[in-house]
TIVO-2410 file (N, C-alpha, C; in nm, 3 decimals):
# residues 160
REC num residu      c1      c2      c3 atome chaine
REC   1      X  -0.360   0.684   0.792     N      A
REC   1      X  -0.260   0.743   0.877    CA      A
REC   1      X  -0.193   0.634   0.961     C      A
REC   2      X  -0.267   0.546   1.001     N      A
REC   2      X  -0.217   0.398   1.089    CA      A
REC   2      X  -0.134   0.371   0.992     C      A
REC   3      X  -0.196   0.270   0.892     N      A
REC   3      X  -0.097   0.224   0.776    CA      A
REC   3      X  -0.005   0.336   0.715     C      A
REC   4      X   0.023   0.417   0.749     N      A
REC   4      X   0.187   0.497   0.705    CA      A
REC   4      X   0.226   0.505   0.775     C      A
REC   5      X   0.207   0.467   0.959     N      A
REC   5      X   0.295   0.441   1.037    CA      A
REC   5      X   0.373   0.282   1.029     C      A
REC   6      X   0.254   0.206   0.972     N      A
REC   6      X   0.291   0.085   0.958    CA      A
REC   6      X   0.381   0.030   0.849     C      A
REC   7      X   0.373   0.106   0.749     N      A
REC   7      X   0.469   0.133   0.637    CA      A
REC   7      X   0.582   0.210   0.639     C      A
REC   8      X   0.578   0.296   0.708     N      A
REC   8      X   0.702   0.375   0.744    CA      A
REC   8      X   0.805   0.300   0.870     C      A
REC   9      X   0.714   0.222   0.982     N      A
REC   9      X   0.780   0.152   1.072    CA      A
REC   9      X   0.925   0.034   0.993     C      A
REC  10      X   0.796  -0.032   0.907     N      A
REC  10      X   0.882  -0.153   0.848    CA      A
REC  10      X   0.971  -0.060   0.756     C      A
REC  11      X   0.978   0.017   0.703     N      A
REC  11      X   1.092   0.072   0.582    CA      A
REC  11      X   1.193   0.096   0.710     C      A
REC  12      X   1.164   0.146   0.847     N      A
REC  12      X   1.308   0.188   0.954    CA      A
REC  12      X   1.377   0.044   0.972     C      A
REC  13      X   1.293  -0.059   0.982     N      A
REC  13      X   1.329  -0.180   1.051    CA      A
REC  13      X   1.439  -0.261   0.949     C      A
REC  14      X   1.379  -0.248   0.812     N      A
REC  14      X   1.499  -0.287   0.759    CA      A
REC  14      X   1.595  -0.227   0.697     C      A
REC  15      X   1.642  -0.119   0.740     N      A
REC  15      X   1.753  -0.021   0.808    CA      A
REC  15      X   1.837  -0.073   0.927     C      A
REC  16      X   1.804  -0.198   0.952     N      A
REC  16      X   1.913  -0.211   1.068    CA      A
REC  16      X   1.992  -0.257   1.011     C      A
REC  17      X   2.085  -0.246   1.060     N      A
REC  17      X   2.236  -0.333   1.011    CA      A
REC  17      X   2.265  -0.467   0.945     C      A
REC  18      X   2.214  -0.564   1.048     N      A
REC  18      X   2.225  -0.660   0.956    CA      A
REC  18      X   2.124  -0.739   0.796     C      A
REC  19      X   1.989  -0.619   0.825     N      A
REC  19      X   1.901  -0.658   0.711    CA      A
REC  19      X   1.989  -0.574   0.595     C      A
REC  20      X   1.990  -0.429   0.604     N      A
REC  20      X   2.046  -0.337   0.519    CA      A
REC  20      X   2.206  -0.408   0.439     C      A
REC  21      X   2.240  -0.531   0.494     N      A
REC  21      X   2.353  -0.574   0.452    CA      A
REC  21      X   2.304  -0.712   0.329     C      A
REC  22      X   2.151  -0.697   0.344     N      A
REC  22      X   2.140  -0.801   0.218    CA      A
REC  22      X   2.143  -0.745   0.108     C      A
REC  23      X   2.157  -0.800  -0.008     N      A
REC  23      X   2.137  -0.739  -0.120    CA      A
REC  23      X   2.021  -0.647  -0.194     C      A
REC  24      X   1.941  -0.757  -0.120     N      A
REC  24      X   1.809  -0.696  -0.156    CA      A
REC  24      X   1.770  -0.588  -0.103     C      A
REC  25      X   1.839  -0.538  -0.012     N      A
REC  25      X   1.802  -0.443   0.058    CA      A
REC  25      X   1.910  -0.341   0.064     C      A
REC  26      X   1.998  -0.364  -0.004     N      A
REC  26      X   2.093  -0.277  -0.004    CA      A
REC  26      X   2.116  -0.142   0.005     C      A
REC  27      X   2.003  -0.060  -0.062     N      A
REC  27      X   1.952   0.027  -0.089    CA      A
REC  27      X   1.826   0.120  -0.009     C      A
REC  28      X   1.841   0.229   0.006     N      A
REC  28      X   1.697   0.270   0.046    CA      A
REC  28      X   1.593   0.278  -0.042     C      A
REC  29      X   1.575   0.286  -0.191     N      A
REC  29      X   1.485   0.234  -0.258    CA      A
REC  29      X   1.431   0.069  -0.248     C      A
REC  30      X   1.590  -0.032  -0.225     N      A
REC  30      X   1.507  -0.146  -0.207    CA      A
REC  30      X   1.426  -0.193  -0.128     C      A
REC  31      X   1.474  -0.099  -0.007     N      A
REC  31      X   1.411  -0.132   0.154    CA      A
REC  31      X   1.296  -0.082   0.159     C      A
REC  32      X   1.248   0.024   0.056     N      A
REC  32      X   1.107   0.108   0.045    CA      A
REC  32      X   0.975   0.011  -0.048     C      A
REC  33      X   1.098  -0.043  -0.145     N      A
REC  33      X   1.015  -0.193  -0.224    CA      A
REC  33      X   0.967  -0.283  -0.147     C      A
REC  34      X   1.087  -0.340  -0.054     N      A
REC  34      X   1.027  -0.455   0.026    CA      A
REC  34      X   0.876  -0.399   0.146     C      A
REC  35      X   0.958  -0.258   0.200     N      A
REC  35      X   0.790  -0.245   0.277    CA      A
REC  35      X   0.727  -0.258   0.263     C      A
REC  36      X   0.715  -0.192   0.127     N      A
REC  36      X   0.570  -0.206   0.073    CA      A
REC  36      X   0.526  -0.264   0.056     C      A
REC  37      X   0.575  -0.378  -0.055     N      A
REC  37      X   0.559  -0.489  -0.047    CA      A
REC  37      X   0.502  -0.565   0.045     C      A
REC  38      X   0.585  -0.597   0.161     N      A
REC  38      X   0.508  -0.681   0.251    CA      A
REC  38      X   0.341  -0.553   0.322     C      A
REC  39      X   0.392  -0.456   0.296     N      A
REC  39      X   0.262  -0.377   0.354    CA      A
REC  39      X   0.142  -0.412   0.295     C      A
REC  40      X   0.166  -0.398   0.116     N      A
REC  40      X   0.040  -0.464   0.036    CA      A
REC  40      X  -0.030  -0.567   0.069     C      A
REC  41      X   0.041  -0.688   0.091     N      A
REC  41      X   0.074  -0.804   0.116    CA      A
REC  41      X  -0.029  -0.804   0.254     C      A
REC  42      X  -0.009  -0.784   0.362     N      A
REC  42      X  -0.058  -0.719   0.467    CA      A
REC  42      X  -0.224  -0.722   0.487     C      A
REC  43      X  -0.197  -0.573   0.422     N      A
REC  43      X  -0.344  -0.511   0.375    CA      A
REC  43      X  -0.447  -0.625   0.303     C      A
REC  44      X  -0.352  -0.648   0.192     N      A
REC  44      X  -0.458  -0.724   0.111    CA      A
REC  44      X  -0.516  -0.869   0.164     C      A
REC  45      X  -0.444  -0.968   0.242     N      A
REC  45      X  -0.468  -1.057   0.314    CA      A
REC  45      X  -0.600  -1.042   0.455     C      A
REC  46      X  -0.601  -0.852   0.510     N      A
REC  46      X  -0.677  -0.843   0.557    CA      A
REC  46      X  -0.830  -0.831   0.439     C      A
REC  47      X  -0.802  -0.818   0.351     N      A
REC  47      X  -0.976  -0.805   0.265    CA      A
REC  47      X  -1.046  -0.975   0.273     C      A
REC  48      X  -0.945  -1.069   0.328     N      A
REC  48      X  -1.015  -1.192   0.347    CA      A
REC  48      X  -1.005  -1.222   0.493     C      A
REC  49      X  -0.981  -1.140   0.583     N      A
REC  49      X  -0.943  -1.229   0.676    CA      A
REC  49      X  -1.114  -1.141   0.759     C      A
REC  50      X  -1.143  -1.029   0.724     N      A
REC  50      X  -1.260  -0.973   0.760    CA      A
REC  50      X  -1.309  -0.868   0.638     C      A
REC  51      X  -1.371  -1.000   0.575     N      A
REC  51      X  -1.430  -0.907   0.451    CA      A
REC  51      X  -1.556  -0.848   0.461     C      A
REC  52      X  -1.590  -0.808   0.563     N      A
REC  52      X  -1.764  -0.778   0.591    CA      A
REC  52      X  -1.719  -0.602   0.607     C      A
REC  53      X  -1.611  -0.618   0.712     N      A
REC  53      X  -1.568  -0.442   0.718    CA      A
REC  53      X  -1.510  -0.371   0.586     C      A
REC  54      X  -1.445  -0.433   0.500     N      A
REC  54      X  -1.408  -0.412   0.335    CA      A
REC  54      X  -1.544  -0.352   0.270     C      A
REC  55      X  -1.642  -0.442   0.277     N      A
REC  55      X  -1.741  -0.446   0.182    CA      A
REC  55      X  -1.837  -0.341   0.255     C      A
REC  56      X  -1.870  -0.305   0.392     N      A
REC  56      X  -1.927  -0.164   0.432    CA      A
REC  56      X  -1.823  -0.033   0.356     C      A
REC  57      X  -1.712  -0.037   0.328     N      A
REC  57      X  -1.628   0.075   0.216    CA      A
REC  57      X  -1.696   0.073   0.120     C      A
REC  58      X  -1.703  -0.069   0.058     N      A
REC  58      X  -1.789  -0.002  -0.091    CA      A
REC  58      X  -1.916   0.069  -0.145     C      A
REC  59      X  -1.954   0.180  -0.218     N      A
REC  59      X  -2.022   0.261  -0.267    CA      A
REC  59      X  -2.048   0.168  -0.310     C      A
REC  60      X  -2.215   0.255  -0.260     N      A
REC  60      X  -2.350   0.174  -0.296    CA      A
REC  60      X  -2.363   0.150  -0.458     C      A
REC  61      X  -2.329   0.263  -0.513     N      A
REC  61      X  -2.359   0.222  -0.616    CA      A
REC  61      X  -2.250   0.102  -0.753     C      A
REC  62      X  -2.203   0.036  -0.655     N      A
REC  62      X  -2.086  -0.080  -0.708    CA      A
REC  62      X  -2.250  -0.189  -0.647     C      A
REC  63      X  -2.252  -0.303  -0.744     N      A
REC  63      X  -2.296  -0.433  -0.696    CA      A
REC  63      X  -2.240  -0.530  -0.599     C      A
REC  64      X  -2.250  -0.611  -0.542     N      A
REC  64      X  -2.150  -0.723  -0.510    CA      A
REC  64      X  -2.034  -0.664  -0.462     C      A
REC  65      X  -2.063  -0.564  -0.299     N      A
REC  65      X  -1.945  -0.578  -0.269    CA      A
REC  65      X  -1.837  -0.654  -0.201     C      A
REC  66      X  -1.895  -0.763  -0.192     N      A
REC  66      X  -1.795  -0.887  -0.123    CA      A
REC  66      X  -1.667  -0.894  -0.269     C      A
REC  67      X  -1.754  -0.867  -0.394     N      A
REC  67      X  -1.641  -0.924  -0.519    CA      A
REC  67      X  -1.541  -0.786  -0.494     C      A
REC  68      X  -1.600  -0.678  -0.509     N      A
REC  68      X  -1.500  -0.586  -0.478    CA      A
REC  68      X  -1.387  -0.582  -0.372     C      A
REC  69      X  -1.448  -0.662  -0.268     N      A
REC  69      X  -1.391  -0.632  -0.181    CA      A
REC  69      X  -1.251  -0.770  -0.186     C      A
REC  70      X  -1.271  -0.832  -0.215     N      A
REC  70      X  -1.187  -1.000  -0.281    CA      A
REC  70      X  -1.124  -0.949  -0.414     C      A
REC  71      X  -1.207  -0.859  -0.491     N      A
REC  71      X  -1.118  -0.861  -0.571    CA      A
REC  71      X  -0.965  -0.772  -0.577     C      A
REC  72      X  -1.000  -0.642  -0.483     N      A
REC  72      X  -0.873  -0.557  -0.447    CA      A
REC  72      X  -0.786  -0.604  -0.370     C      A
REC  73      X  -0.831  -0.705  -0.282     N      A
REC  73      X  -0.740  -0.812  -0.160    CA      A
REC  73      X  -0.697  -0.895  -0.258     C      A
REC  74      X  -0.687  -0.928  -0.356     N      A
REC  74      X  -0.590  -1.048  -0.474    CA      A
REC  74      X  -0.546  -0.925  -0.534     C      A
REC  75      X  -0.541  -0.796  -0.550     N      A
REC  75      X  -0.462  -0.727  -0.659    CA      A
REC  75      X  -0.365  -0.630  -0.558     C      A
REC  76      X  -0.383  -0.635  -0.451     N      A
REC  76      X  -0.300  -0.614  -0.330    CA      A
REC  76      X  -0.202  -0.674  -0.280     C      A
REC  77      X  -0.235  -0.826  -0.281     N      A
REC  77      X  -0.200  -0.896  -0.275    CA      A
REC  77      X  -0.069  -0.925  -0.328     C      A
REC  78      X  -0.154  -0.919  -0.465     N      A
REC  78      X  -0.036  -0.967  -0.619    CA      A
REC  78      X   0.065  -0.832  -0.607     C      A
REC  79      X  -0.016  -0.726  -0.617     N      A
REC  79      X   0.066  -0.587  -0.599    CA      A
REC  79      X   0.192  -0.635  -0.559     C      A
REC  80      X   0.195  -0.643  -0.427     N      A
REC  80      X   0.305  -0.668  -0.264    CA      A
REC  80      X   0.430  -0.761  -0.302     C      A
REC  81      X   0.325  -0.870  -0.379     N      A
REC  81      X   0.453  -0.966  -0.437    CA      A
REC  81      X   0.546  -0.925  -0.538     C      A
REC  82      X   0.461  -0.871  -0.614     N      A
REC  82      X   0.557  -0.766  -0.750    CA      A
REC  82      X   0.642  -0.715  -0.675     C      A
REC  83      X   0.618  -0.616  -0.621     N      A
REC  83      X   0.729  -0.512  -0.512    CA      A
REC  83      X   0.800  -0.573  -0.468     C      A
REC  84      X   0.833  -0.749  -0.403     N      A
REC  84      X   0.913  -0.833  -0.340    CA      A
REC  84      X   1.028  -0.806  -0.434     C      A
REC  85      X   1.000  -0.858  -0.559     N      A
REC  85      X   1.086  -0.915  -0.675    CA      A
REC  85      X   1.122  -0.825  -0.752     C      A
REC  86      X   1.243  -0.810  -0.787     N      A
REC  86      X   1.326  -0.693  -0.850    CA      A
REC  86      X   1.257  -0.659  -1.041     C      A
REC  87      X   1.237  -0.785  -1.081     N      A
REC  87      X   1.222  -0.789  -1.211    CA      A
REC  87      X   1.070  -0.735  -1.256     C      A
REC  88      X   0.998  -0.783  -1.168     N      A
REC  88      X   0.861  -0.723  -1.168    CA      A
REC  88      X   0.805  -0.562  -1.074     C      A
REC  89      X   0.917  -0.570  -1.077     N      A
REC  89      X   0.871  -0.397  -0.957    CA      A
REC  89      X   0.820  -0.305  -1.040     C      A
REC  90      X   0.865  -0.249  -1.108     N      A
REC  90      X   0.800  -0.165  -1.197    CA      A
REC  90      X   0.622  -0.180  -1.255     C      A
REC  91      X   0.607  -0.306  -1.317     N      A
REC  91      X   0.513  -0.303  -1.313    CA      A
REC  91      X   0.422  -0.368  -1.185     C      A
REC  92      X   0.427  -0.396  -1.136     N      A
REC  92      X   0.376  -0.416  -0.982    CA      A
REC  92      X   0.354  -0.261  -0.908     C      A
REC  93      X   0.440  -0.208  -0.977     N      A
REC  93      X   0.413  -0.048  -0.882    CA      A
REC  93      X   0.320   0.076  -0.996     C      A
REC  94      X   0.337   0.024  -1.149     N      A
REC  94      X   0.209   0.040  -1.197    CA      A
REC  94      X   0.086   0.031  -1.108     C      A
REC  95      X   0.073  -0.129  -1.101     N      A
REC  95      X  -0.079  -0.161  -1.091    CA      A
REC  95      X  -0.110  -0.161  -0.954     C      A
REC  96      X  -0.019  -0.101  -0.872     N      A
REC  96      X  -0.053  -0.068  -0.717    CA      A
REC  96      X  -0.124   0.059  -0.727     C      A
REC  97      X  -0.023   0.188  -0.796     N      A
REC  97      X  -0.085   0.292  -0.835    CA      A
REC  97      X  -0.257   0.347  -0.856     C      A
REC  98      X  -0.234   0.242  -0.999     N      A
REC  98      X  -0.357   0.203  -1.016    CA      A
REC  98      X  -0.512   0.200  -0.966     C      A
REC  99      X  -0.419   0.083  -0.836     N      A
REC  99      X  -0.546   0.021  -0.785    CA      A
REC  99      X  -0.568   0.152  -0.626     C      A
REC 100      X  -0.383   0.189  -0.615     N      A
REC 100      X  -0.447   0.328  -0.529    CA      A
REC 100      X  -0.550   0.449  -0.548     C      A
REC 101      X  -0.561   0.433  -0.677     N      A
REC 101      X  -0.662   0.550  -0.764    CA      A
REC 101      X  -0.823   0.473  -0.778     C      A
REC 102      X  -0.798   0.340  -0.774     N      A
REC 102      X  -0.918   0.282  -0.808    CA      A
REC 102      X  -1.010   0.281  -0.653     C      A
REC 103      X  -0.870   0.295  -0.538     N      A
REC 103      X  -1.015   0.286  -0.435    CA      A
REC 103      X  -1.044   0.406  -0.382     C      A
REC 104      X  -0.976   0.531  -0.399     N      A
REC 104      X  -1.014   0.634  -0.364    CA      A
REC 104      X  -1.146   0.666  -0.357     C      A
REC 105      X  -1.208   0.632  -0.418     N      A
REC 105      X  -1.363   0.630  -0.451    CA      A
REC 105      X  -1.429   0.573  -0.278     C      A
REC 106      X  -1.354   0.477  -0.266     N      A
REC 106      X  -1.423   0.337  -0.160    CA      A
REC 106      X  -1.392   0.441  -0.035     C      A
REC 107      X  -1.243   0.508  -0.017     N      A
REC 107      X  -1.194   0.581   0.065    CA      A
REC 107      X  -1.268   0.734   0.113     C      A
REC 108      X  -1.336   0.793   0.051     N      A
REC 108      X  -1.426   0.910   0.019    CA      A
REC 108      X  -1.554   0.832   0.099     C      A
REC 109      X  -1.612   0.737   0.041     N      A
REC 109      X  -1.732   0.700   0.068    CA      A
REC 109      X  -1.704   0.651   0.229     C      A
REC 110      X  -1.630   0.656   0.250     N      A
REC 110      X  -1.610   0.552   0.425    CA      A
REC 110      X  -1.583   0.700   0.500     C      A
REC 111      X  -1.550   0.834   0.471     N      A
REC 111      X  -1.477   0.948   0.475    CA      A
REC 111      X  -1.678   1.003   0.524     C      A
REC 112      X  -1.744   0.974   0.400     N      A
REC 112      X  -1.859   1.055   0.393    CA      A
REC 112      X  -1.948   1.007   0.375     C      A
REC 113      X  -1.970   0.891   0.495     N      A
REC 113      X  -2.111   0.800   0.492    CA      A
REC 113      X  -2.091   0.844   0.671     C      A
REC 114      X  -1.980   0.872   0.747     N      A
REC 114      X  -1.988   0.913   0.880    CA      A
REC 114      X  -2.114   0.828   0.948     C      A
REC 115      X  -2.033   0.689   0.969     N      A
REC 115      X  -2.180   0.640   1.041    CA      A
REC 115      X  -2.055   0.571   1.174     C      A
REC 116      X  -2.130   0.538   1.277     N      A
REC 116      X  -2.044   0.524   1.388    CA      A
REC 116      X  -1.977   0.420   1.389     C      A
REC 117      X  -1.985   0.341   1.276     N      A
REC 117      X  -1.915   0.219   1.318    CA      A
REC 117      X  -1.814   0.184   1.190     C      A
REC 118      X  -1.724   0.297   1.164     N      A
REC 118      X  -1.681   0.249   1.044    CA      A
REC 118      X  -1.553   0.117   1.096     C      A
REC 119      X  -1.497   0.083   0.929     N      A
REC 119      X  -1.420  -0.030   0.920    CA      A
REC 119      X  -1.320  -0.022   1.028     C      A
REC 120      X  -1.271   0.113   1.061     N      A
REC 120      X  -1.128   0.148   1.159    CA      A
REC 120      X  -1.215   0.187   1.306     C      A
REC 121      X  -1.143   0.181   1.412     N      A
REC 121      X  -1.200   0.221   1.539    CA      A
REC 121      X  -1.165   0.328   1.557     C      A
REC 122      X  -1.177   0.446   1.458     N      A
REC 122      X  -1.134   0.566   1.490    CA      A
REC 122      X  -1.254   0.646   1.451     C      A
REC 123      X  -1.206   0.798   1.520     N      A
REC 123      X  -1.325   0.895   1.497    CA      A
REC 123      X  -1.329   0.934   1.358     C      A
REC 124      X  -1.471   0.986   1.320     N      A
REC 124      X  -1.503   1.053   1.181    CA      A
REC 124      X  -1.429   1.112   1.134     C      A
REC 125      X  -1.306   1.234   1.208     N      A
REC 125      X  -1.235   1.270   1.146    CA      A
REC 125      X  -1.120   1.205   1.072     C      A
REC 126      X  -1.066   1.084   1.136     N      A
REC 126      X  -0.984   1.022   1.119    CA      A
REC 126      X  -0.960   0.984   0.983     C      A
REC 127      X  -1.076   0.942   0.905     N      A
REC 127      X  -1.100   0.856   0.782    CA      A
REC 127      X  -1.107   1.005   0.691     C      A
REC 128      X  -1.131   1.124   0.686     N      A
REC 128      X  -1.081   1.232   0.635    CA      A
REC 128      X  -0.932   1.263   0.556     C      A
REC 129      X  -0.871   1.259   0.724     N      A
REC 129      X  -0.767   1.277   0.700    CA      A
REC 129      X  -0.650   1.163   0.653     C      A
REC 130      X  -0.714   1.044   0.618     N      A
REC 130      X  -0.651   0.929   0.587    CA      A
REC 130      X  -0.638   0.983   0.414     C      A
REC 131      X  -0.760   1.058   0.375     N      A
REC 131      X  -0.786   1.018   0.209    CA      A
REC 131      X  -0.609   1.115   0.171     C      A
REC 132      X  -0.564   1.246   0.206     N      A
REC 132      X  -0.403   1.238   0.175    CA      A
REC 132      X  -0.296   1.178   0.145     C      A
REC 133      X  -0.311   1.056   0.284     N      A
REC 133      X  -0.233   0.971   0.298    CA      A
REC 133      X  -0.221   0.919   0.108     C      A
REC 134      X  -0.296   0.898   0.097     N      A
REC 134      X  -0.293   0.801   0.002    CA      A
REC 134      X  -0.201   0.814  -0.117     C      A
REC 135      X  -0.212   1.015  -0.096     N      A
REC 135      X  -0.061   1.058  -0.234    CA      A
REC 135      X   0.041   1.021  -0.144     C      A
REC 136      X   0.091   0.989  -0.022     N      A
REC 136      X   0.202   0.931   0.056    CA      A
REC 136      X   0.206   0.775  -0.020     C      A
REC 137      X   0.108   0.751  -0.015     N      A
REC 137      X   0.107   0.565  -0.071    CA      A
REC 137      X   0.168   0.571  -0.228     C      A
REC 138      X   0.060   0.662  -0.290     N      A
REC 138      X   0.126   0.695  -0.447    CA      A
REC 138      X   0.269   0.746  -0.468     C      A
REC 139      X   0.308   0.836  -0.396     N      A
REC 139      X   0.475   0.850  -0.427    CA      A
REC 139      X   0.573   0.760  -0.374     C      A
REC 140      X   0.493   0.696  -0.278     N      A
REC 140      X   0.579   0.585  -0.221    CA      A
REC 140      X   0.670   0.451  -0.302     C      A
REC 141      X   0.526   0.440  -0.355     N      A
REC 141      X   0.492   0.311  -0.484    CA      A
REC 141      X   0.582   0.367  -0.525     C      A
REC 142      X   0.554   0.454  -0.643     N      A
REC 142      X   0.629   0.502  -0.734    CA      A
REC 142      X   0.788   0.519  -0.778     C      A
REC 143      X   0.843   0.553  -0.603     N      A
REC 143      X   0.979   0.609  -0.620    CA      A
REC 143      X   1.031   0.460  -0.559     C      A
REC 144      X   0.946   0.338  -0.487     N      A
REC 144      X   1.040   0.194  -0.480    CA      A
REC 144      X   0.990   0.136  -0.600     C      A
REC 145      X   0.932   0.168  -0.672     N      A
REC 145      X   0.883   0.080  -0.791    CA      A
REC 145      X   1.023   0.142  -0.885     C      A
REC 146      X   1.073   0.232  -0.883     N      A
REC 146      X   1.150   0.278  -0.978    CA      A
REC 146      X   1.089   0.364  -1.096     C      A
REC 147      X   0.973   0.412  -1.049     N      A
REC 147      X   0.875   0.514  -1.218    CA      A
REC 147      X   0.911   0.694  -1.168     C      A
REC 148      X   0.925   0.701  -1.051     N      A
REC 148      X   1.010   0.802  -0.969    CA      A
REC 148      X   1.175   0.835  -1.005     C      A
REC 149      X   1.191   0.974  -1.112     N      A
REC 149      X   1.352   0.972  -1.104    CA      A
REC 149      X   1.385   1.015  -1.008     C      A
REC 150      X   1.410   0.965  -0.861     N      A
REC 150      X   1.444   0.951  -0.768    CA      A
REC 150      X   1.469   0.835  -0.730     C      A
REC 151      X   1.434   0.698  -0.769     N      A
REC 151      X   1.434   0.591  -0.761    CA      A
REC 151      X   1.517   0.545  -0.864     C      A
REC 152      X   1.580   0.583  -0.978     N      A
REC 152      X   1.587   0.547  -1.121    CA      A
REC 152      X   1.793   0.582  -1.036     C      A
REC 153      X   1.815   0.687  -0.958     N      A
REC 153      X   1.930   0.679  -0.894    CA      A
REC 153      X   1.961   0.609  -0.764     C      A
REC 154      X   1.879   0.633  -0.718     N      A
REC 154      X   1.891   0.526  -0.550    CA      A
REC 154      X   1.850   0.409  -0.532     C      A
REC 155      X   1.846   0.353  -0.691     N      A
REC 155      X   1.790   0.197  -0.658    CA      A
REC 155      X   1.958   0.107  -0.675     C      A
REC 156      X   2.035   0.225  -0.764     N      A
REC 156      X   2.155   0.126  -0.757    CA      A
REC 156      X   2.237   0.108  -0.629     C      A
REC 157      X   2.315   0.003  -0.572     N      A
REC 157      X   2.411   0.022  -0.494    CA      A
REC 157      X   2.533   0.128  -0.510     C      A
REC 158      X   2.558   0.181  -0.376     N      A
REC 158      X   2.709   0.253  -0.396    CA      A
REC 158      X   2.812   0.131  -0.411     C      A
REC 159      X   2.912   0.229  -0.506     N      A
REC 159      X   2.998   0.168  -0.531    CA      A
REC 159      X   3.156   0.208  -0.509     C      A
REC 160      X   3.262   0.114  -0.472     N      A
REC 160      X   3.358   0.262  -0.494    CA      A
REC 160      X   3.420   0.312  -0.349     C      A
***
């Protein structure tokens, strides 16, 4: 729920005038690419910057969750950059998808291990109501990645 304020903040910001006048951003699909983008980007840089709170997410029954936890922070990572770049968006918003489905699992278990000190400084309920969010993250992807026919029209510029 934090991070879709934090993702939704940056998609307003480059809505201002003079960003919305780059190319790249021309668009409200592009401006939904770049959020994300840098949101992935973001996120995933945090799985190294405190990987001990990452790796209390992972279900017990995964080995080695430091690798898990390094390994979704490089595919987050990579994700974010795909989403930067026009040519790779599509599949970049594949394997964001993807990897949004792959941690649901991690997201449940942090939801329903309810121990007082989870990864976020928020209450038990909080991490509940986060696991939703996440079809917000999935249609998000989707419709700046361009796999959304909603995106497949609002990724072009007006013209005219």
């Amino acid at each position: 729920m934090s991070f879709a304020l934090i993702l939704i903040s940056t998609f307003l910001l480059l809505h201002l005038p003079p960003l919305r006048r780059l190319p790249s951003l021309s668009t409200p699909t592009r401006r939904a690419a770049v959020a994300a983008g840098l949101f992935f980007i973001g996120a995933g840089v945090m799985h190294f910057v405190v990987p001990a709170q990452y790796d209390a997410m992972i279900p017990p029954q995964l080995p080695s969750p430091r690798f898990w936890t390094l390994l979704s922070g490089v595919f987050e990572v990579a994700g974010g950059v795909g989403m930067l770049i026009p040519r790779t968006r599509k599949l970049a918003a594949l394997g964001l998808i993807a990897l949004l489905l792959a941690v649901l699992p991690a997201n449940i278990h942090e939801a329903a291990s309810n121990q007082g000190s989870h990864v976020l400084p928020f209450p038990d309920w909080y991490f509940w109501l986060r696991i939703p969010f996440q079809l917000i993250y999935l249609a998000w992807v989707a419709w700046a990645g361009g796999l959304w026919p909603l995106g497949s029209r609002a990724s072009r510029p007006v013209t005219g």
